[in-house]
N, C-alpha and C positions, 0 to 999 in steps of 0.2 A: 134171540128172535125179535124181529120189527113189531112194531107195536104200529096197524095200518088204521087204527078205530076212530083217528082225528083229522085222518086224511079230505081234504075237503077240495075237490080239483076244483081250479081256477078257467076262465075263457081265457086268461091273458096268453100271448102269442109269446111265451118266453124261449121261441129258438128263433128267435131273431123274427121276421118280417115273411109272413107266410104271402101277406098281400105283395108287397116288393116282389116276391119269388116270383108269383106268378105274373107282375105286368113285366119283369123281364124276360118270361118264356113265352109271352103273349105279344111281346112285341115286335115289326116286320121286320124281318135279316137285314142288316147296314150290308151296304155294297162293300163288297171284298177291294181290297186296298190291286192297287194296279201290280202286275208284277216287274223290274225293274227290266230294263232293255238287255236283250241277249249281246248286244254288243258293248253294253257297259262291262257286265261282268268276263269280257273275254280281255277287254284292257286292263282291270282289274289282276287280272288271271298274267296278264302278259309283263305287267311291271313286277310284278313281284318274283316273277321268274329270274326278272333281269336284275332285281335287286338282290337273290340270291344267287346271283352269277359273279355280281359286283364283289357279293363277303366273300363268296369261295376264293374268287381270283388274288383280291385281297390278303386272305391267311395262307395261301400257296407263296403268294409275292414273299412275305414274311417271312416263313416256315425256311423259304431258300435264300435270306439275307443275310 
């Protein structure tokens, strides 16, 4: 059994930073990062189709040499 007779609670803020906590939830929203052009990710989207057209072609080319 504990022995709680010498227990003597402290003010100190020993889970880390109660004040921190709250100017991060107190502080206004940063502006949301832009999201990237819908026609970047379709070239994106289109090279690498054609780079997995390039290996296919490539280990067929092989496969039948």
């Amino acid at each position: 059994m504990s022995n709680y007779q010498n227990y003597q609670p402290s003010n100190d803020d020993t889970a880390a930073s109660t004040q921190m906590f709250r100017a991060f939830v107190e502080e206004p929203a940063a502006t949301p990062a832009t999201a990237p052009s819908e026609s970047r990710h379709t070239g994106v989207i289109a090279a690498a189709v054609i780079i997995g057209l390039v290996v296919v072609i490539g280990v067929v080319y092989l496969a039948f040499k």
